[in-house]
N, C-alpha and C positions, 0 to 999 in steps of 0.2 A: 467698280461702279458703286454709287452711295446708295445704301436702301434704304430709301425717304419714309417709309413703315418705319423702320430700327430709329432712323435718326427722331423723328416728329417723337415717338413715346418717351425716347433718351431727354428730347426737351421739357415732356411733361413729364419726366420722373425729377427733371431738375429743380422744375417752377413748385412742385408739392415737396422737394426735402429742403430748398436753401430755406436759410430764415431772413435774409438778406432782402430788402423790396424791390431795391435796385439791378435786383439778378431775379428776381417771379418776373420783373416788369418786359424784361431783354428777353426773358423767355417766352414768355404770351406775343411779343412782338414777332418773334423768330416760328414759334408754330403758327401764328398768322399767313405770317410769306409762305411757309412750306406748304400747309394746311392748302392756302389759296392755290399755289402751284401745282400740287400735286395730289390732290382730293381724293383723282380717280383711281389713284395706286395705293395711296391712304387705307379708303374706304370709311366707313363711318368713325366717329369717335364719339365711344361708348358713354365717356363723362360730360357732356355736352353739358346736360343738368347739373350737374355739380359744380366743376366752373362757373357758369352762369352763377351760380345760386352763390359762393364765394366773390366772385366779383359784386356782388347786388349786395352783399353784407359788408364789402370794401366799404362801395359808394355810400350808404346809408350810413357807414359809422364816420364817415369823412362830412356829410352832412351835417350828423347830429355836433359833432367836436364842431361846427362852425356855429352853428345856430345853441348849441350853449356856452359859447365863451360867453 
């Protein structure tokens, strides 16, 4: 049997080592499902904040490269 604790951190130790976007992006996708699926076996996840707060400096730099071309 798969231990969706082991696997879900295996995903976020992927999405913080690749340097790849196209491999962060399949990982944030994939703890999603698992995340959503299996929360209550999970249990909380500690970097909520920090994700969050690297996602929000994605979108804002994604912003700014449009609005100063």
């Amino acid at each position: 049997m798969i231990d969706r604790y082991e696997f879900f951190n295996d995903l976020y130790h992927r999405f913080l080592l690749t340097p790849k976007v196209q491999m962060k992006c399949m990982c944030l996708q994939a703890m999603t499902i698992v995340y959503g699926k299996c929360h209550e076996e999970i249990g909380a996840f500690n970097d909520t904040r920090y994700i969050v707060g690297m996602l929000e400096r994605v979108r804002l730099n994604k912003q700014c490269r449009y609005f100063c071309v």
